[in-house]
C-alpha positions as CSV (number, residue, x, y, z in Angstrom):
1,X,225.5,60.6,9.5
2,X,226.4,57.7,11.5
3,X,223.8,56.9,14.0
4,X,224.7,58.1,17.9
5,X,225.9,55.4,20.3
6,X,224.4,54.2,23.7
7,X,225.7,55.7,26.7
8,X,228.0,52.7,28.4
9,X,226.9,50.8,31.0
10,X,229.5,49.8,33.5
11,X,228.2,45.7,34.1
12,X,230.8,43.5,34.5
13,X,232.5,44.7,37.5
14,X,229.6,45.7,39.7
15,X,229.2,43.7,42.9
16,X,226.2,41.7,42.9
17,X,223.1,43.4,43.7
18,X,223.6,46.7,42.7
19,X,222.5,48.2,39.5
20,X,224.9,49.1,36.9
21,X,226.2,52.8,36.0
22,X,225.4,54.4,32.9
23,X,227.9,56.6,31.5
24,X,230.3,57.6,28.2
25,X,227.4,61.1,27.5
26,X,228.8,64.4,27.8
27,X,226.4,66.9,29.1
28,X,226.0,70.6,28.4
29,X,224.6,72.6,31.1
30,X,224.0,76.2,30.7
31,X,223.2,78.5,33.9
32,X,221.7,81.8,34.1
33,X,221.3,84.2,37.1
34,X,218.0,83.0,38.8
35,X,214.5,83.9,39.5
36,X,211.7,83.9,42.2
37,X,209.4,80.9,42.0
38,X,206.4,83.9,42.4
39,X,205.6,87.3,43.0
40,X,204.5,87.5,46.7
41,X,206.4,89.0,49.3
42,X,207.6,85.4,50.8
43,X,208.8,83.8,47.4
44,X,210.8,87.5,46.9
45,X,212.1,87.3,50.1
46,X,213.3,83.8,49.6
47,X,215.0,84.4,46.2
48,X,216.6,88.1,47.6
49,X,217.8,86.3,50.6
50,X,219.7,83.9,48.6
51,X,221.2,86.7,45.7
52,X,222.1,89.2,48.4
53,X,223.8,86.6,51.0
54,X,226.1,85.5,48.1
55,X,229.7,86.6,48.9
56,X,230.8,87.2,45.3
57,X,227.8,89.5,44.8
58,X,227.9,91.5,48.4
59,X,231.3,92.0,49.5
60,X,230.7,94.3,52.6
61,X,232.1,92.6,55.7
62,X,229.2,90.0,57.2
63,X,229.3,91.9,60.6
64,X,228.0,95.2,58.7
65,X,226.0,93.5,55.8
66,X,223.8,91.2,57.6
67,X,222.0,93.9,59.6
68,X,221.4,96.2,56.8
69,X,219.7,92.7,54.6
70,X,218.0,91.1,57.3
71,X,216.4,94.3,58.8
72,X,216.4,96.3,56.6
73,X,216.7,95.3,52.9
74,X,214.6,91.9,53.0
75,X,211.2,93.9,55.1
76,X,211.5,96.8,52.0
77,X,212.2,95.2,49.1
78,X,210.7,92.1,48.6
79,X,207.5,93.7,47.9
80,X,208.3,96.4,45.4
81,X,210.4,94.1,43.4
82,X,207.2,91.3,43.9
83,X,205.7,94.3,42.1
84,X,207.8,94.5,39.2
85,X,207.9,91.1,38.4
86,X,204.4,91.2,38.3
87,X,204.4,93.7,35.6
88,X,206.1,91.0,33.6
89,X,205.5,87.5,34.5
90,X,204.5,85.1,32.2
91,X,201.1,84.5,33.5
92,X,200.2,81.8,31.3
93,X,203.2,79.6,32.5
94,X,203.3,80.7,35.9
95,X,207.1,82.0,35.7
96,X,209.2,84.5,34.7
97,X,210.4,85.5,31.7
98,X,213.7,84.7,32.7
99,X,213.0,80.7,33.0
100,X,210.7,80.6,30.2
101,X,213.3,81.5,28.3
102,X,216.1,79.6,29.4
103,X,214.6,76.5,29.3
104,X,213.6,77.3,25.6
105,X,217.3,78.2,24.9
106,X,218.6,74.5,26.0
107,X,215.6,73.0,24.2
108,X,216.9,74.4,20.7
109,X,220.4,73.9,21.7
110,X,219.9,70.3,22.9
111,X,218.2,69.7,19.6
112,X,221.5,71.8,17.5
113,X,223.9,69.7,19.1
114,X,222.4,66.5,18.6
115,X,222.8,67.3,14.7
116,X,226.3,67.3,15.5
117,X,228.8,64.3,14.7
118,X,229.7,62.8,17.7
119,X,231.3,59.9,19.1
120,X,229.1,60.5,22.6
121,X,226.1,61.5,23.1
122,X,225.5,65.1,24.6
123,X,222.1,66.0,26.6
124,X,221.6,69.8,27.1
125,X,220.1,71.0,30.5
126,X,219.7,74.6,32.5
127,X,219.9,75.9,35.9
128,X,219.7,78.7,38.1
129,X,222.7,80.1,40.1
130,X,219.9,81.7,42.7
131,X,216.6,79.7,42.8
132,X,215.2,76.4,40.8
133,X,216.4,74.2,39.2
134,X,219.4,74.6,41.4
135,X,222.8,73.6,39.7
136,X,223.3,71.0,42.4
137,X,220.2,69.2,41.2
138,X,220.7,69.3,37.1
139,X,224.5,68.4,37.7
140,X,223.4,65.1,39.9
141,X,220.3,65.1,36.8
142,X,222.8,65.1,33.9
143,X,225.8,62.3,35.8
144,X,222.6,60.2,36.9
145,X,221.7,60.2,32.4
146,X,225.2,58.8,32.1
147,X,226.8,62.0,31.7
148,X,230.3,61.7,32.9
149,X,231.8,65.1,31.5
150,X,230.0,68.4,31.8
151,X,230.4,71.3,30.2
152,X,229.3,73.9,32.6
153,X,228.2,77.2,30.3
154,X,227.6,80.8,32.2
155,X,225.1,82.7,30.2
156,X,227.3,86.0,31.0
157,X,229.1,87.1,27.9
158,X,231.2,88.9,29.7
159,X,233.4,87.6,33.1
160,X,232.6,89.1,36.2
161,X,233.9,87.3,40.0
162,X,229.8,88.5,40.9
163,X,228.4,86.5,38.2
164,X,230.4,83.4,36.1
165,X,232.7,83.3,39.4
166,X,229.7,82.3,41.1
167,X,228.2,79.8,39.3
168,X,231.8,77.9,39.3
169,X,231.5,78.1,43.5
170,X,228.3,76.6,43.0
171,X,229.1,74.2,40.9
172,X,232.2,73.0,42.6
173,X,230.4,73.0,45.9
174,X,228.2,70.5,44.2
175,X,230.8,68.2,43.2
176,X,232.0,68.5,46.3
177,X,229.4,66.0,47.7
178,X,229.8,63.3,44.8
179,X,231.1,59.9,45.0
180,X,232.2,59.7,41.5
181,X,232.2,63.1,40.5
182,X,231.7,63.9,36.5
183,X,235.1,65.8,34.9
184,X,233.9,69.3,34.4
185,X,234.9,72.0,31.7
186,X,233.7,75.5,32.7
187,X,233.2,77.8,28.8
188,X,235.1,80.6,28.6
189,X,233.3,83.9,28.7
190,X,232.2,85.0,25.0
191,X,232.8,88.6,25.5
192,X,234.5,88.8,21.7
193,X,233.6,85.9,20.2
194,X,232.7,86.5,16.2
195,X,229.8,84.3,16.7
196,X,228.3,86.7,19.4
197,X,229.3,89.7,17.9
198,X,227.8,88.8,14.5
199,X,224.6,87.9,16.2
200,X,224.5,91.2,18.4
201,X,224.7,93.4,15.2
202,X,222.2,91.3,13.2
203,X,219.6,91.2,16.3
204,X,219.9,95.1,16.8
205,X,219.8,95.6,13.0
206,X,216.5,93.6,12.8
207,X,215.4,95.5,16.2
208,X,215.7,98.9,14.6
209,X,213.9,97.6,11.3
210,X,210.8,97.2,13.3
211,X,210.9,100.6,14.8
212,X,208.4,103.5,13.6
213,X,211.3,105.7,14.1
214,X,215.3,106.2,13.5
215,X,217.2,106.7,16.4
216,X,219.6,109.4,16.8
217,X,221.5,107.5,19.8
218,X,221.9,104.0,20.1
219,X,222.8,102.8,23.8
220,X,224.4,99.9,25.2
221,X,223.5,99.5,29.1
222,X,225.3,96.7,30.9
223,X,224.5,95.1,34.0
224,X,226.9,97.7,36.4
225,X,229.3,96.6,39.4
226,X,230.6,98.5,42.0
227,X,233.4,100.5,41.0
228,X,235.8,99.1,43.7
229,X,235.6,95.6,42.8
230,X,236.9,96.7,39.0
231,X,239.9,98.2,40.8
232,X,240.7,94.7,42.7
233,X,241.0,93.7,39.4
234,X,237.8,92.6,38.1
235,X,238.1,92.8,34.1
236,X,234.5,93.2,33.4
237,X,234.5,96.8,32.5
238,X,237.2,95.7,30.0
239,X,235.0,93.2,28.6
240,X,232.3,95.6,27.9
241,X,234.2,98.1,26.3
242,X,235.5,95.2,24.0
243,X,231.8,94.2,23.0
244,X,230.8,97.6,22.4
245,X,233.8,98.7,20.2
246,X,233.4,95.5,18.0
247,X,229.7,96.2,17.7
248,X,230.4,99.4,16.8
249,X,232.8,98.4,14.2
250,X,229.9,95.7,13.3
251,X,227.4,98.0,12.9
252,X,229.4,100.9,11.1
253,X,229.1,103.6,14.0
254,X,231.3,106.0,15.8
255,X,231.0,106.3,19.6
256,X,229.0,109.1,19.3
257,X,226.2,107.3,17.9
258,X,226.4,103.7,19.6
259,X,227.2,104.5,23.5
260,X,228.1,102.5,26.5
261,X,226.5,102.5,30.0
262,X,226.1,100.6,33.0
263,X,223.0,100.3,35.0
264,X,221.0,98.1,37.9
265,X,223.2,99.9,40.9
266,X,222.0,99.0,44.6
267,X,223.8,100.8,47.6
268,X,225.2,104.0,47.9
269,X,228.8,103.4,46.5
270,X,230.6,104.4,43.6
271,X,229.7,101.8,40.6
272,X,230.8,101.4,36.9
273,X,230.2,105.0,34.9
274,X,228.4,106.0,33.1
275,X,225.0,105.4,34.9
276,X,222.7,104.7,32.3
277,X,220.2,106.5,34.1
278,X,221.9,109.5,34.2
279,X,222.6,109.1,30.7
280,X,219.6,108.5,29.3
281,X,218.5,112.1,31.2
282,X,221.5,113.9,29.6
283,X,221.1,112.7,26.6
284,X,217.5,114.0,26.5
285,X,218.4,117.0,28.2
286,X,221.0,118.0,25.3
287,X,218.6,117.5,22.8
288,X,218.0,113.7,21.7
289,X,215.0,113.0,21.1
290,X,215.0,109.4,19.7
291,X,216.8,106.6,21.8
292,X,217.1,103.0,21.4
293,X,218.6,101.0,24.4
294,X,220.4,97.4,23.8
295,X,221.5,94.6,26.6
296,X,224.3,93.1,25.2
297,X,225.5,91.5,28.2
298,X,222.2,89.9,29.1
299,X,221.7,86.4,27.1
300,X,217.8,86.3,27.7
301,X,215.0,89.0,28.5
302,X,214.7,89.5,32.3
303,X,213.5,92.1,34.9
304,X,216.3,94.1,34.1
305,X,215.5,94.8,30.4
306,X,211.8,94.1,30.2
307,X,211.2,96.8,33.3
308,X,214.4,98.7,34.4
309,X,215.0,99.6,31.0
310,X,211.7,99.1,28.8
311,X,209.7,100.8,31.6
312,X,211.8,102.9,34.1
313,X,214.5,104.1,31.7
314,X,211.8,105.2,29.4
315,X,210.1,106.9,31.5
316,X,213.2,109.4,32.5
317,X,213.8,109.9,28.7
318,X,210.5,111.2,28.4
319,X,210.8,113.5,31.8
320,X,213.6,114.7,30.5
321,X,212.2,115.8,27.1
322,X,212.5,112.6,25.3
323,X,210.0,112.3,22.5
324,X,210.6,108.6,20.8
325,X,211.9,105.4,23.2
326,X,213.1,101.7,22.2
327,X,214.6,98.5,24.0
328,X,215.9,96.2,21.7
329,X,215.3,92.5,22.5
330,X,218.1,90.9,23.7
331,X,219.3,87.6,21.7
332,X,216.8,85.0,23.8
333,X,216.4,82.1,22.0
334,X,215.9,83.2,18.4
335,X,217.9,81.5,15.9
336,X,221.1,84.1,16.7
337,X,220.9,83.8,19.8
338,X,220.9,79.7,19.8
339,X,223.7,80.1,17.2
340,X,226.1,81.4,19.8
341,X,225.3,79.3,22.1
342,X,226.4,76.3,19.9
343,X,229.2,78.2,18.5
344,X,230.7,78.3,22.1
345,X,229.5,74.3,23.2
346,X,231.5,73.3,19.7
347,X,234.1,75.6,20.5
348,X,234.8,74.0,23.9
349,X,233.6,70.5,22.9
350,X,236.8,69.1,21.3
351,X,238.1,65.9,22.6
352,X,235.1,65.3,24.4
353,X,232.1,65.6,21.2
């Protein structure tokens, strides 16, 4: 393999005394949801604030929603969700799971992609939508490299206006305030890409291998919306039904065995059904005892799965008669995982890698 060129260095037509401007890299960055920088009530509050003031996530009228999150919402809850990211931080680095993993995830994929032949060399770098590192910051990070195409990747398999919608606003917003502004390329979501499906049923095959029992129900529990935003013609429920119908097909089950659900609601409106809560209870109510629960939609570990599903969800299982009680992993940064991440980089890198 040929070895990788220099990033350019524009010279020759700089006015004199100023310093010259690297470019000809493409950079990769990939963005996940966000995390607190700690689990007292201040950081919480801090990192609720920002999630719950976004417009694509809340879309209750500003005269009614601010009252009910500044009065209300931000005294409660930053404690008992300070709480339960306690229960699973990552002491050791300081930092949730979340960011652990991410930045592992564009470590191996940075490393993947520099394997590949390439007329331009591509950096790999992460962000948050809500919290650190901000977007803003890793966008100026990779144009200052010499990165002067970006391929902005959303780590949500499946589209949603509340979650890869949002990291485009902040994204744009960013480029709003540069002078030269990098041409960015935003990945399409991955919902039914072979690549993710093929991962998805080897990572839940390998997840049940390890299990001291065989379940009788396997669920899939996606990250819910309100139900009224899918009737404005959000096609995230769509989405999800596609995943889980290709897995199904993947893994040789009938919808009987291999179930969808949606969980994570906030508020007192309708969202996505069915709750996976509620199913969870049925399911143990009519008879199941074994369950295994997989989070297809979520590309790394998080509060969601590690205590929503691997704590709470158990624990209604076994209220509800429940004997035996599994969460898969989700793909994280093992080698699946990482291998759909490059498959969707290489499949949006063409002209530009």
């Amino acid at each position: 393999m040929n070895a990788t060129p220099p990033a350019r260095v524009f010279a020759d037509a700089k006015p004199a005394g100023h310093p010259a401007v690297a470019s000809g890299k493409v950079g990769v960055l990939i963005v996940n949801l966000g995390t607190p920088e700690a689990t007292d009530y201040w950081s919480m509050r801090r990192y609720l604030k920002e999630f719950l003031s976004d417009r694509r996530v809340i879309e209750t009228p500003r005269w009614l929603w601010w009252p009910i999150l500044n009065l209300i919402i931000l005294t409660k809850r930053p404690g008992a969700k300070g709480k339960d990211y306690d229960s699973i931080w990552n002491k050791e680095l300081n930092e949730s799971p979340l960011k652990t993993i991410t930045g592992a995830q564009a470590q191996k994929l940075g490393r993947n992609l520099a394997l590949m032949p390439s007329a331009r060399p591509i950096l790999v770098e992460w962000a948050m939508r809500y919290g650190k590192p901000s977007i803003a910051s890793r966008l100026a990070a990779l144009q200052q490299a010499g990165c002067d195409r970006i391929l902005l990747v959303p780590l949500y398999p499946q589209y949603c206006a509340a979650t890869t919608a949002t990291v485009c606003d902040k994204a744009f917003d960013a480029l709003k305030a540069m002078r030269w502004q990098p041409t960015l390329r935003v990945a399409a979501p991955y919902y039914d890409e072979p690549a993710y499906i093929e991962a998805l049923a080897a990572s839940t095959r390998a997840g049940l291998a390890k299990l001291d029992f065989e379940p009788e129900v396997l669920l899939a529990s996606f990250h819910g919306i309100p139900q009224d935003y899918f009737d404005k013609g959000d096609p995230y429920f769509c989405h999800c039904a596609k995943t889980t119908r290709l897995l199904r097909e993947a893994l040789g089950l009938d919808e009987k065995r291999l179930r969808m659900s949606f969980q994570s609601r906030f508020g007192g409106a309708e969202w996505l059904k069915p709750y996976t809560d509620a199913t969870v209870r049925t399911l143990a109510q009519e008879g199941v005892k074994r369950l295994a629960v997989i989070t297809p939609g979520f590309a790394a570990d998080c509060l969601e799965t590690l205590e929503e599903i691997g704590v709470e969800n158990a624990e209604y299982f076994h209220e509800a008669g429940g004997e035996q009680f599994a969460a898969i992993p989700c793909l994280n940064d093992s080698d699946e995982g990482i291998a759909v991440l490059e498959a969707v980089a290489r499949r949006e890198l063409p002209g530009w890698a």
